[in-house]
mmCIF file of the N, C-alpha and C atoms, coordinates in Angstrom:
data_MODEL
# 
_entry.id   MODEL 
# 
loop_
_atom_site.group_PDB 
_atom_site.id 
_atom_site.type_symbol 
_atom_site.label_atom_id 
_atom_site.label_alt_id 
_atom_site.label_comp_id 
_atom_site.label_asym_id 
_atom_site.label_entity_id 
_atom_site.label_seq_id 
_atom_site.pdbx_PDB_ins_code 
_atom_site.Cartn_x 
_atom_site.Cartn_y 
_atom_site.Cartn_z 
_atom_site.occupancy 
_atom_site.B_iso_or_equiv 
_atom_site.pdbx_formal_charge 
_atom_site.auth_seq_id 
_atom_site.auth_comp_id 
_atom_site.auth_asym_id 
_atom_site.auth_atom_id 
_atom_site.pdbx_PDB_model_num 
ATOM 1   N N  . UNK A 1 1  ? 43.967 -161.899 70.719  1.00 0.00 ? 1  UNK A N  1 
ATOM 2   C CA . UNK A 1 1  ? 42.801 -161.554 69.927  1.00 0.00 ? 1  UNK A CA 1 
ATOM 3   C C  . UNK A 1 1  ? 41.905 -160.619 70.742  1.00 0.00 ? 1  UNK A C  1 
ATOM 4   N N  . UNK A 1 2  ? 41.084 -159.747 69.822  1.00 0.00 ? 2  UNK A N  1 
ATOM 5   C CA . UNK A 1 2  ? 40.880 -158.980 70.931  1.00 0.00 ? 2  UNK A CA 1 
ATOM 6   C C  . UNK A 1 2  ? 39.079 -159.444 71.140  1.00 0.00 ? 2  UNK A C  1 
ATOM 7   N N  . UNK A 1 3  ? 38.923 -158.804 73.017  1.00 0.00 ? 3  UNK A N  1 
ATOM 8   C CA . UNK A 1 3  ? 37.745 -159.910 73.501  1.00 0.00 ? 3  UNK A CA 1 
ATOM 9   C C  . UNK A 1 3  ? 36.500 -159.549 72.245  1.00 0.00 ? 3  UNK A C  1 
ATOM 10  N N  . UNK A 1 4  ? 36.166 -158.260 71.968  1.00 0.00 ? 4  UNK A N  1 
ATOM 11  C CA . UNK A 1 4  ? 35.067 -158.271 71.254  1.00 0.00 ? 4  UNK A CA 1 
ATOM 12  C C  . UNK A 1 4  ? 35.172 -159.074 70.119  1.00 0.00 ? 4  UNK A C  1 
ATOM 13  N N  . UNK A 1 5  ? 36.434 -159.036 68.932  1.00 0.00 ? 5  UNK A N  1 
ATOM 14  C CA . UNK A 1 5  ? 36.022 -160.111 67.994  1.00 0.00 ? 5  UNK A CA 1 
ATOM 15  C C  . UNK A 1 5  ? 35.874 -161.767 68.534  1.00 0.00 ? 5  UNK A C  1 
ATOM 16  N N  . UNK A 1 6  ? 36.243 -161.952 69.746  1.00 0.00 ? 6  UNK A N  1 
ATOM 17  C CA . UNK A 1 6  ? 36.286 -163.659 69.826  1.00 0.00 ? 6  UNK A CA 1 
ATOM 18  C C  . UNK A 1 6  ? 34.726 -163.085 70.262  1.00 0.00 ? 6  UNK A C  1 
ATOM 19  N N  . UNK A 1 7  ? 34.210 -162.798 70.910  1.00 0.00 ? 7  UNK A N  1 
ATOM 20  C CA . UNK A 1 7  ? 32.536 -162.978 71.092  1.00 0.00 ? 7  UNK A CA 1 
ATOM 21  C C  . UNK A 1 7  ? 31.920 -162.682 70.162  1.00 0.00 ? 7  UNK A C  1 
ATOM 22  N N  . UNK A 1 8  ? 32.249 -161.852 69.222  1.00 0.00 ? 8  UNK A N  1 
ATOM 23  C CA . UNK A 1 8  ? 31.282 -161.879 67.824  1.00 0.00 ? 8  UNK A CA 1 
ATOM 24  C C  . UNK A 1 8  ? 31.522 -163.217 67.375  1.00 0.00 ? 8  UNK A C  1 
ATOM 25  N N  . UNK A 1 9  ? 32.864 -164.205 67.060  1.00 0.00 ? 9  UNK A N  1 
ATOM 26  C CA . UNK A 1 9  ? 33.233 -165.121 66.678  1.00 0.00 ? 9  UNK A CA 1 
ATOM 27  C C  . UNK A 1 9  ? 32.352 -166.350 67.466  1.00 0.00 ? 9  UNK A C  1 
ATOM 28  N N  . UNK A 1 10 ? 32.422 -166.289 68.568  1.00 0.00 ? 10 UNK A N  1 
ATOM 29  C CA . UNK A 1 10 ? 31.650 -167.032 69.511  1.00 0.00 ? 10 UNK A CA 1 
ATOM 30  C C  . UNK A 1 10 ? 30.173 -167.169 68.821  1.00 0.00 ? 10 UNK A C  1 
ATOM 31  N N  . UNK A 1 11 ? 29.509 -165.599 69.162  1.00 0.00 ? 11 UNK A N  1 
ATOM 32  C CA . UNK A 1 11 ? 27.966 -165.560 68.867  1.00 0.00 ? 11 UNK A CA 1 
ATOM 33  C C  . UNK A 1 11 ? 27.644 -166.086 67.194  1.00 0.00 ? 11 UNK A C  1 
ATOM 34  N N  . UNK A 1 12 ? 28.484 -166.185 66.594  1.00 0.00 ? 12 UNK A N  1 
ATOM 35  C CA . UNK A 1 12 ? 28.072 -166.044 64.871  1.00 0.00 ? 12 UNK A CA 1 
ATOM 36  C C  . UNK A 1 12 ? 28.500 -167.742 65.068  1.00 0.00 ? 12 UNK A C  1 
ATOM 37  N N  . UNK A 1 13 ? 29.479 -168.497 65.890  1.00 0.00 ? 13 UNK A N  1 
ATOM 38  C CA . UNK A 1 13 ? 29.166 -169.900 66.219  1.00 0.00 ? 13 UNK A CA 1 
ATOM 39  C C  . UNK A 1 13 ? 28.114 -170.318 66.463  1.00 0.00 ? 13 UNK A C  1 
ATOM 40  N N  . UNK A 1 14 ? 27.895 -169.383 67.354  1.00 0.00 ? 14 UNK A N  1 
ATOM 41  C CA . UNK A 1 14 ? 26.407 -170.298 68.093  1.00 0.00 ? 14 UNK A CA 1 
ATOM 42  C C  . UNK A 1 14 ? 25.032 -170.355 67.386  1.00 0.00 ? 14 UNK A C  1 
ATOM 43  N N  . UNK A 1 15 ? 25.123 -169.360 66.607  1.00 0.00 ? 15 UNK A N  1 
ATOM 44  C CA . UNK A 1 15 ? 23.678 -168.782 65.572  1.00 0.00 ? 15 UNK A CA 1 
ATOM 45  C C  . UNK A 1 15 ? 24.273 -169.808 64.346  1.00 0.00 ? 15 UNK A C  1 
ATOM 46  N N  . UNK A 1 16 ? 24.952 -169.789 63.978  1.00 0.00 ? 16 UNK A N  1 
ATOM 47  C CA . UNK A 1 16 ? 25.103 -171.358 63.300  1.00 0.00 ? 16 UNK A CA 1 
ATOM 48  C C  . UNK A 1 16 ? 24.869 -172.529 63.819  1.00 0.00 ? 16 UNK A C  1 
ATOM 49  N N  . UNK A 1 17 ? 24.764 -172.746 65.198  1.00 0.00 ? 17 UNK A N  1 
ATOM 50  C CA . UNK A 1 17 ? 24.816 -174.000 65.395  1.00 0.00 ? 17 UNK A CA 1 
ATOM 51  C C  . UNK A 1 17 ? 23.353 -174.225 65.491  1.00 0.00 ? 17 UNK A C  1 
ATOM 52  N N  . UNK A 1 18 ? 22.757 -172.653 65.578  1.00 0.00 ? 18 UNK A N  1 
ATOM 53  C CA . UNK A 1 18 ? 21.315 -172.950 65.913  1.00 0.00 ? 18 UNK A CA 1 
ATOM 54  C C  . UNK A 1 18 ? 20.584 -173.234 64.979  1.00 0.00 ? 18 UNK A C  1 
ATOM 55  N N  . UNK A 1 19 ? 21.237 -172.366 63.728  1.00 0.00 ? 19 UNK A N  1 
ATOM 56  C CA . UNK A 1 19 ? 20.589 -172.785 62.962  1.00 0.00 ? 19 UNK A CA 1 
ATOM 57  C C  . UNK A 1 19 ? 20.693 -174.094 61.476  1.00 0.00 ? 19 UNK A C  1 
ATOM 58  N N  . UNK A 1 20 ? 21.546 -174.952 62.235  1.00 0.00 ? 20 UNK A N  1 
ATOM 59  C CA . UNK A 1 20 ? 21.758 -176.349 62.052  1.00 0.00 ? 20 UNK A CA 1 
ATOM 60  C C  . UNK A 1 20 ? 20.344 -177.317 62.350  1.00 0.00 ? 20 UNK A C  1 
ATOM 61  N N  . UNK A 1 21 ? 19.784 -177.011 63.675  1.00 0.00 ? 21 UNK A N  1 
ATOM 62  C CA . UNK A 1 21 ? 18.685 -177.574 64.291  1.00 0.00 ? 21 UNK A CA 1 
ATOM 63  C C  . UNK A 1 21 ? 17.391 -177.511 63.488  1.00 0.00 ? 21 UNK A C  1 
ATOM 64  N N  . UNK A 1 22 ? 16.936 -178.234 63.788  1.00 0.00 ? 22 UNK A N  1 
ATOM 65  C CA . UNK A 1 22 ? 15.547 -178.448 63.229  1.00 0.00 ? 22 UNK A CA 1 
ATOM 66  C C  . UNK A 1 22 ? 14.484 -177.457 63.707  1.00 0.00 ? 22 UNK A C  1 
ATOM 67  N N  . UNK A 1 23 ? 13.349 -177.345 62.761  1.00 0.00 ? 23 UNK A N  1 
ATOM 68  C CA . UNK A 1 23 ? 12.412 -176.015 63.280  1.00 0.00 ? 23 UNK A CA 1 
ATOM 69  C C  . UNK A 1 23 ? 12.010 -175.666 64.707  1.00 0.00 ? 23 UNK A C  1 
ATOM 70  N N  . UNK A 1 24 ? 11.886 -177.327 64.865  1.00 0.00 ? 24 UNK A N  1 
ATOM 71  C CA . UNK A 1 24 ? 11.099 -177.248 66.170  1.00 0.00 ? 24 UNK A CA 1 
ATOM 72  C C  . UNK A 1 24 ? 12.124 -176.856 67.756  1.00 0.00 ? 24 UNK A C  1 
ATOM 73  N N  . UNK A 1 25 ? 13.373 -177.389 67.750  1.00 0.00 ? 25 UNK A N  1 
ATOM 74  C CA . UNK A 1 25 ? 14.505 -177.454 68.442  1.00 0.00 ? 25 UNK A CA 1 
ATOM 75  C C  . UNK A 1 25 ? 15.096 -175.746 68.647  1.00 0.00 ? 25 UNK A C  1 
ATOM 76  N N  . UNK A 1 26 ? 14.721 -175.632 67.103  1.00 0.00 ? 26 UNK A N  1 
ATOM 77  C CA . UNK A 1 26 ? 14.752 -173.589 67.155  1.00 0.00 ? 26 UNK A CA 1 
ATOM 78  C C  . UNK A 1 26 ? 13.829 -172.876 67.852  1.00 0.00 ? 26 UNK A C  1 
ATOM 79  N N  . UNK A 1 27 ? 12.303 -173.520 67.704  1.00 0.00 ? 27 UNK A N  1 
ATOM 80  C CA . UNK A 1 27 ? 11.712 -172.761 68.575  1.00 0.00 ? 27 UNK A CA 1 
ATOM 81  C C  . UNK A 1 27 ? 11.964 -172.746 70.110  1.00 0.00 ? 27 UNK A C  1 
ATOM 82  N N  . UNK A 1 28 ? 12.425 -174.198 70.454  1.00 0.00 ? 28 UNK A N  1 
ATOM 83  C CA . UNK A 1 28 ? 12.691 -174.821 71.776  1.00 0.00 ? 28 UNK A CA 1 
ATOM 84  C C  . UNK A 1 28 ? 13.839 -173.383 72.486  1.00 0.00 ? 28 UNK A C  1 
ATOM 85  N N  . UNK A 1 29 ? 14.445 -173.345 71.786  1.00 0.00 ? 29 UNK A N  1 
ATOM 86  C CA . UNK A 1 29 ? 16.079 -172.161 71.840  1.00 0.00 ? 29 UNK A CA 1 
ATOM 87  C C  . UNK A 1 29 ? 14.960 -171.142 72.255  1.00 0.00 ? 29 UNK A C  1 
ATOM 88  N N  . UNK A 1 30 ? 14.272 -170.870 71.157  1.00 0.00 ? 30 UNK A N  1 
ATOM 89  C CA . UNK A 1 30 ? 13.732 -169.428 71.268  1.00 0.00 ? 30 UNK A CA 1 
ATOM 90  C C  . UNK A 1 30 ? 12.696 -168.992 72.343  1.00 0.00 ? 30 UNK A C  1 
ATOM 91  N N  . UNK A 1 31 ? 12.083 -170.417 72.863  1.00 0.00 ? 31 UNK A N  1 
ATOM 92  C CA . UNK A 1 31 ? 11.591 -169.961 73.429  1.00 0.00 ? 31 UNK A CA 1 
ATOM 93  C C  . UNK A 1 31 ? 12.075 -170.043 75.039  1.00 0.00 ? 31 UNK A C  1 
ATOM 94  N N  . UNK A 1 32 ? 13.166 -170.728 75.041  1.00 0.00 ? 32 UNK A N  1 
ATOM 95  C CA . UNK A 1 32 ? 14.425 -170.689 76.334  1.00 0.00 ? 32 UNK A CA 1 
ATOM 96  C C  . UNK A 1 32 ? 14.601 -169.467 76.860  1.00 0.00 ? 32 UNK A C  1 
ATOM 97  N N  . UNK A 1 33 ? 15.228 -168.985 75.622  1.00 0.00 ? 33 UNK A N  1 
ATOM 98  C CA . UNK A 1 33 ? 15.880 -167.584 76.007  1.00 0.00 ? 33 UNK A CA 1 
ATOM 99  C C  . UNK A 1 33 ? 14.746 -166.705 75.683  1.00 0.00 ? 33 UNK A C  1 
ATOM 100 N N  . UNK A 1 34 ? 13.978 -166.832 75.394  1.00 0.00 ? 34 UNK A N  1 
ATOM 101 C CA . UNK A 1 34 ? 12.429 -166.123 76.126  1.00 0.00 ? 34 UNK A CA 1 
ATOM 102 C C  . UNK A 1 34 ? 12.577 -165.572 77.581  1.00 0.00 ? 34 UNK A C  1 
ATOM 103 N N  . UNK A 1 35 ? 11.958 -166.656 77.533  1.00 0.00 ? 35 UNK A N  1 
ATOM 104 C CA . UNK A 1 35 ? 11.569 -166.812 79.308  1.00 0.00 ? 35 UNK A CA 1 
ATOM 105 C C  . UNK A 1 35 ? 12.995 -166.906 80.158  1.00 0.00 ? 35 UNK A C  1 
ATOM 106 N N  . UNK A 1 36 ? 14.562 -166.571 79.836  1.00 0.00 ? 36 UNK A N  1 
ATOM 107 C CA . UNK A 1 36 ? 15.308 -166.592 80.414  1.00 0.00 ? 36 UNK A CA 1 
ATOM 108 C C  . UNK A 1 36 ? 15.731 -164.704 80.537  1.00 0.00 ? 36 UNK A C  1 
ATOM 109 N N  . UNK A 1 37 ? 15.514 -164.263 79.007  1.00 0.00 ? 37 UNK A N  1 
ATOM 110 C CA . UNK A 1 37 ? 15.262 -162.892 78.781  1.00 0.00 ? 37 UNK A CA 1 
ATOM 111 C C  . UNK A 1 37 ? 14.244 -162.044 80.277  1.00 0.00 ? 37 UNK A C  1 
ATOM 112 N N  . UNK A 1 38 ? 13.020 -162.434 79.937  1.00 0.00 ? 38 UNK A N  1 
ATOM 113 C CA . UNK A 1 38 ? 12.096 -162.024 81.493  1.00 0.00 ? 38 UNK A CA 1 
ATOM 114 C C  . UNK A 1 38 ? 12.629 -162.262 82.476  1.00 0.00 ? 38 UNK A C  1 
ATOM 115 N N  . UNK A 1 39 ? 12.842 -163.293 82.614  1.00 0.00 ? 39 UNK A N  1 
ATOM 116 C CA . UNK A 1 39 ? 13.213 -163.760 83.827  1.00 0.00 ? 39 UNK A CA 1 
ATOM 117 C C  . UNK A 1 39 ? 14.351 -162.845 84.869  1.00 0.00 ? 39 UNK A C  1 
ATOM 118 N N  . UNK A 1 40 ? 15.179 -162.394 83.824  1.00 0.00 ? 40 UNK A N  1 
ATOM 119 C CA . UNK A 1 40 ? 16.852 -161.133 83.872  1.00 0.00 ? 40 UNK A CA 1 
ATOM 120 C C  . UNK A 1 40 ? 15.722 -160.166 84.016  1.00 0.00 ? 40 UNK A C  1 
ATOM 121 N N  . UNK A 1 41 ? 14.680 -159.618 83.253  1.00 0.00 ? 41 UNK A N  1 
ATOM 122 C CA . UNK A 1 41 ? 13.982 -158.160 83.410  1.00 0.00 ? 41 UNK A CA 1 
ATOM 123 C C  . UNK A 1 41 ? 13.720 -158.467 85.106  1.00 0.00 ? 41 UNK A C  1 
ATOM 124 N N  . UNK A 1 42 ? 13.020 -159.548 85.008  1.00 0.00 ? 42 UNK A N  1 
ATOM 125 C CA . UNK A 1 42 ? 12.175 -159.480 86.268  1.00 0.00 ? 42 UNK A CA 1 
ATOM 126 C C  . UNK A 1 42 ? 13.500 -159.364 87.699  1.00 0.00 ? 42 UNK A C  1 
ATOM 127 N N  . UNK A 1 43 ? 14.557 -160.084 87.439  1.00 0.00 ? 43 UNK A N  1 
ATOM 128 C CA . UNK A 1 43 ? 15.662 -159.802 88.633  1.00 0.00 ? 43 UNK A CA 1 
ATOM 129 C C  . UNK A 1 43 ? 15.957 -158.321 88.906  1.00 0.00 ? 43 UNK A C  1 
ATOM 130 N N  . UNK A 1 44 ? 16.055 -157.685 87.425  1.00 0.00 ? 44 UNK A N  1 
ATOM 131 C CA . UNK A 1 44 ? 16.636 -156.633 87.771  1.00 0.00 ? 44 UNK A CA 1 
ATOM 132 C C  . UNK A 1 44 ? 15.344 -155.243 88.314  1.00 0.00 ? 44 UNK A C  1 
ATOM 133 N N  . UNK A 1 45 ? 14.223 -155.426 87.945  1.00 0.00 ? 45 UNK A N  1 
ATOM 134 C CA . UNK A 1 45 ? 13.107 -154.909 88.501  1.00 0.00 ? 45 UNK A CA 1 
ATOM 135 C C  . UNK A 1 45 ? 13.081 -154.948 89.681  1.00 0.00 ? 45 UNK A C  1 
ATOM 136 N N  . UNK A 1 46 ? 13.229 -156.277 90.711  1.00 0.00 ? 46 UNK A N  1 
ATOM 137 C CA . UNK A 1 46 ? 13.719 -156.465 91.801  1.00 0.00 ? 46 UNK A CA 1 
ATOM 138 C C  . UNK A 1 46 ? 14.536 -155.461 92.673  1.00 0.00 ? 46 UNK A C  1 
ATOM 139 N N  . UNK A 1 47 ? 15.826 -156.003 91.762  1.00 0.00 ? 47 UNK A N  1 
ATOM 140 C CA . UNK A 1 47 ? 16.602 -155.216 92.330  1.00 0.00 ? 47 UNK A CA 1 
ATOM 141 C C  . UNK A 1 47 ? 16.729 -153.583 92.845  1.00 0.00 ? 47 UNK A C  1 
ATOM 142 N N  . UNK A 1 48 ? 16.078 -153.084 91.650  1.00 0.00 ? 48 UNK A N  1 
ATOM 143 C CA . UNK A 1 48 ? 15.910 -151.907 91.725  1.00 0.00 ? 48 UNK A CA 1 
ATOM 144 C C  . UNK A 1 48 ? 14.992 -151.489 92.559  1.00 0.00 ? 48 UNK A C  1 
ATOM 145 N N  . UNK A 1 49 ? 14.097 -152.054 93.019  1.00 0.00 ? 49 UNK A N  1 
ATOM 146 C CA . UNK A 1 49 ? 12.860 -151.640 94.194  1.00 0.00 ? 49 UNK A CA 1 
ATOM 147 C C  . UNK A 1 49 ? 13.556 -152.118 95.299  1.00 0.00 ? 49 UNK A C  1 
ATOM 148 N N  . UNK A 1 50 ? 14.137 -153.596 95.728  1.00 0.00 ? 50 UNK A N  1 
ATOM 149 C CA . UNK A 1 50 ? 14.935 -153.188 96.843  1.00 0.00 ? 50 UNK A CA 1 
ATOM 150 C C  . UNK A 1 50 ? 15.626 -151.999 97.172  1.00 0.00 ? 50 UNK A C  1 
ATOM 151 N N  . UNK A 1 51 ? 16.526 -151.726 96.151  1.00 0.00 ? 51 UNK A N  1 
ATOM 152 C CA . UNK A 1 51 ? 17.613 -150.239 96.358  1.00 0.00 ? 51 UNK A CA 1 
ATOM 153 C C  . UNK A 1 51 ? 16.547 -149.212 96.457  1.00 0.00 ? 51 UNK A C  1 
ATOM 154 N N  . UNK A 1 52 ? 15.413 -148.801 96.255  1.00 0.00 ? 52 UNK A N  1 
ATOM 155 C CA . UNK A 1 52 ? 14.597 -147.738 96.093  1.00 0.00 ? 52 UNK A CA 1 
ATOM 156 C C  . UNK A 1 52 ? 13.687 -148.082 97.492  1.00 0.00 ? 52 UNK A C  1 
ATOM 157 N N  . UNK A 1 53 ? 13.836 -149.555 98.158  1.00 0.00 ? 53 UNK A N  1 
ATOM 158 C CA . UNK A 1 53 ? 13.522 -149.357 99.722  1.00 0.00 ? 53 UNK A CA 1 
ATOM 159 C C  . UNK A 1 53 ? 14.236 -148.942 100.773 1.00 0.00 ? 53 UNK A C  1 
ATOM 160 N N  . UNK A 1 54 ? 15.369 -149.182 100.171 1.00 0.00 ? 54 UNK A N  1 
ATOM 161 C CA . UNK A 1 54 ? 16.385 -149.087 101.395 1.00 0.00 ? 54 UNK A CA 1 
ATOM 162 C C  . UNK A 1 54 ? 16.663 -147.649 101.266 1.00 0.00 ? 54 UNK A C  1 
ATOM 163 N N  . UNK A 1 55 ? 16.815 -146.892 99.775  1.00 0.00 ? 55 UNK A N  1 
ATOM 164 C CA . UNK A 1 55 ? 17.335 -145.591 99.828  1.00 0.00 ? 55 UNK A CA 1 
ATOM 165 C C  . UNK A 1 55 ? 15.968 -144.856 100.866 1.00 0.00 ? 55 UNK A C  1 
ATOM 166 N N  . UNK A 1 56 ? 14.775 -145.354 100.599 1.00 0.00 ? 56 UNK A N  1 
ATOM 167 C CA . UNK A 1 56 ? 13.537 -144.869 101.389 1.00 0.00 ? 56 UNK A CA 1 
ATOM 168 C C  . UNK A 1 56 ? 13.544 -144.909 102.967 1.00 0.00 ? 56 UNK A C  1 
ATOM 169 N N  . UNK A 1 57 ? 14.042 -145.925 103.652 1.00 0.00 ? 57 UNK A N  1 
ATOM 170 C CA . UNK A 1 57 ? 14.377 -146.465 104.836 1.00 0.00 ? 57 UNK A CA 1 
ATOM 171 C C  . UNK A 1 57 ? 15.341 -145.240 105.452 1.00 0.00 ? 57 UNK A C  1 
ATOM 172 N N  . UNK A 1 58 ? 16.523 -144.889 104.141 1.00 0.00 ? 58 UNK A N  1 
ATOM 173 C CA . UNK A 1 58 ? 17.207 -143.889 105.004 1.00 0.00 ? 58 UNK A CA 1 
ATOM 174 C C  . UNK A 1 58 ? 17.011 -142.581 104.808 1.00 0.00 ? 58 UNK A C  1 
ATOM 175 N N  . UNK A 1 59 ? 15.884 -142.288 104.352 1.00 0.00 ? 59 UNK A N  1 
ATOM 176 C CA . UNK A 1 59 ? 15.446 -141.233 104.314 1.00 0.00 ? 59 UNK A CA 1 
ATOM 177 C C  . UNK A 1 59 ? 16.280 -140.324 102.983 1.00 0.00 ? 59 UNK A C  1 
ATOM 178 N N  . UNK A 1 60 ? 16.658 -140.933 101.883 1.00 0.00 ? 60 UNK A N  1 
ATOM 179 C CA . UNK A 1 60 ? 17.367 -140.355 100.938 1.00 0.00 ? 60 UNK A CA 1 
ATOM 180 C C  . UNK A 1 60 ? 15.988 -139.424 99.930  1.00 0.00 ? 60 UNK A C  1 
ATOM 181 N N  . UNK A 1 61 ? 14.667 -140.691 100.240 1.00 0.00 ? 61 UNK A N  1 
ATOM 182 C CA . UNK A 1 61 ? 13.788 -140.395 99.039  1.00 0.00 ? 61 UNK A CA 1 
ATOM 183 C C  . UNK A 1 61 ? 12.536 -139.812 99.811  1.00 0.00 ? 61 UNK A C  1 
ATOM 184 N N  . UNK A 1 62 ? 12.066 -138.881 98.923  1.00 0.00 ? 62 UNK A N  1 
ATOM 185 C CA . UNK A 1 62 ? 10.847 -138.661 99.974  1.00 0.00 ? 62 UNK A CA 1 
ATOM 186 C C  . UNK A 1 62 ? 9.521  -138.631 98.852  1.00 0.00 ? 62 UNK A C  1 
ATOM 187 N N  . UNK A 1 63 ? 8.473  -138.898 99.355  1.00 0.00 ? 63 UNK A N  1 
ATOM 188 C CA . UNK A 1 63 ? 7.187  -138.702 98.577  1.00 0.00 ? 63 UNK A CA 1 
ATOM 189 C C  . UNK A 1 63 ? 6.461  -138.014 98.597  1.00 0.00 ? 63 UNK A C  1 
ATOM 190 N N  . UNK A 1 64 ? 5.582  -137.534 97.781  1.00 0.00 ? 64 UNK A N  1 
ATOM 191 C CA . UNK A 1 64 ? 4.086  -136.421 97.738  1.00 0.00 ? 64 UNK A CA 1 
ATOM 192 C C  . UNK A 1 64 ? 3.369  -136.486 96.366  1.00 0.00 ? 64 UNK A C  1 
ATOM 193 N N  . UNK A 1 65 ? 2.945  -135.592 96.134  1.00 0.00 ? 65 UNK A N  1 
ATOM 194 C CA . UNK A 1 65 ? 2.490  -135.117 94.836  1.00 0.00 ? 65 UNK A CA 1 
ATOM 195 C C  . UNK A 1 65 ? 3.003  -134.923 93.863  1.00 0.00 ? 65 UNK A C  1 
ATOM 196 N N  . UNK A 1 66 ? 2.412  -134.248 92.556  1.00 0.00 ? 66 UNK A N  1 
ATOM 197 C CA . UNK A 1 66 ? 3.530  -134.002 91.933  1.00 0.00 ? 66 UNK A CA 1 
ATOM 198 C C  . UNK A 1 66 ? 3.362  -131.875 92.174  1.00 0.00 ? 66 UNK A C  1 
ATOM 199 N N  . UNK A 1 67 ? 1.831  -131.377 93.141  1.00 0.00 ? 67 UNK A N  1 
ATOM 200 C CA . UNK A 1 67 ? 2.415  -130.301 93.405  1.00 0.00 ? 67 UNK A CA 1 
ATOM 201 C C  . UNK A 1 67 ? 3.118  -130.050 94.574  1.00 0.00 ? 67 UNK A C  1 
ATOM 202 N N  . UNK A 1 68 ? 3.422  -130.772 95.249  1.00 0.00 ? 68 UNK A N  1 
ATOM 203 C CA . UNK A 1 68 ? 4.240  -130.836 96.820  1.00 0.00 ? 68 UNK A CA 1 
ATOM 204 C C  . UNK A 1 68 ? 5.760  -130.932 95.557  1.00 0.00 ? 68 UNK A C  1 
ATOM 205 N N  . UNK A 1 69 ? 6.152  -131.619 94.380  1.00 0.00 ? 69 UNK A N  1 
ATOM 206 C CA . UNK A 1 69 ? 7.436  -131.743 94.020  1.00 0.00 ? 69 UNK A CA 1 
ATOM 207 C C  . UNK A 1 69 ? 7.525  -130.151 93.650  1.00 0.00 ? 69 UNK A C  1 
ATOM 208 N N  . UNK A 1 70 ? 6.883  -129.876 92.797  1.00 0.00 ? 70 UNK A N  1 
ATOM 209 C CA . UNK A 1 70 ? 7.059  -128.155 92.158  1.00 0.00 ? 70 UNK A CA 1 
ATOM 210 C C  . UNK A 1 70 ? 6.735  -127.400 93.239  1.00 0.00 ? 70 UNK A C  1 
ATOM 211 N N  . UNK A 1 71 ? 6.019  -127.498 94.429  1.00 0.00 ? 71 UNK A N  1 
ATOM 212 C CA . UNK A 1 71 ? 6.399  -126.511 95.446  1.00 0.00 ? 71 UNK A CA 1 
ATOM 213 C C  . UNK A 1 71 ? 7.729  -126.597 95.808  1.00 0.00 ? 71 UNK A C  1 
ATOM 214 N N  . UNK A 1 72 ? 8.193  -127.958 95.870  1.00 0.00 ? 72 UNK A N  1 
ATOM 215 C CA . UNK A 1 72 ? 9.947  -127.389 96.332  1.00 0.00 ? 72 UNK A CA 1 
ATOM 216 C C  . UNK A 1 72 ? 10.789 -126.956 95.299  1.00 0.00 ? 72 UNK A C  1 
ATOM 217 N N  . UNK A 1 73 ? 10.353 -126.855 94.326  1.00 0.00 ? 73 UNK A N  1 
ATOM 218 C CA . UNK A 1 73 ? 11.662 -125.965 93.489  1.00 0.00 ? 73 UNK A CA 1 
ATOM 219 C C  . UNK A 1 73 ? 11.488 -124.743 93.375  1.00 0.00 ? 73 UNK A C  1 
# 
């Protein structure tokens, strides 16, 4: 089977099962994967400023203005 239909198959399980639950148990879900949603922004925000220290560290990135940038082109 191929992987994308078993995960649509999967996800259209699970959104049924959610919405089996009672109002309140739905919000409980919703508001899970809320704060599990941020939580992924906030890692990968992370991440990306580490890599944007280290590329800085080796001298890949450099800073100024934005007329020090249009003086170098």
């Amino acid at each position: 089977m191929n992987r994308s239909l078993v995960m649509a198959t999967t996800f259209d399980a699970i959104l049924e099962e959610i919405a089996s639950l009672s109002i309140e148990d739905q919000e409980m879900v919703d508001e899970i994967i809320h704060k599990r949603v941020i939580e992924s922004k906030r890692e990968e925000i992370r991440a990306d400023y580490q890599a944007a220290l280290l590329e800085r560290q080796k001298g890949r990135i450099k800073s100024g203005s934005v007329a020090d940038l249009f003086g170098s082109l």
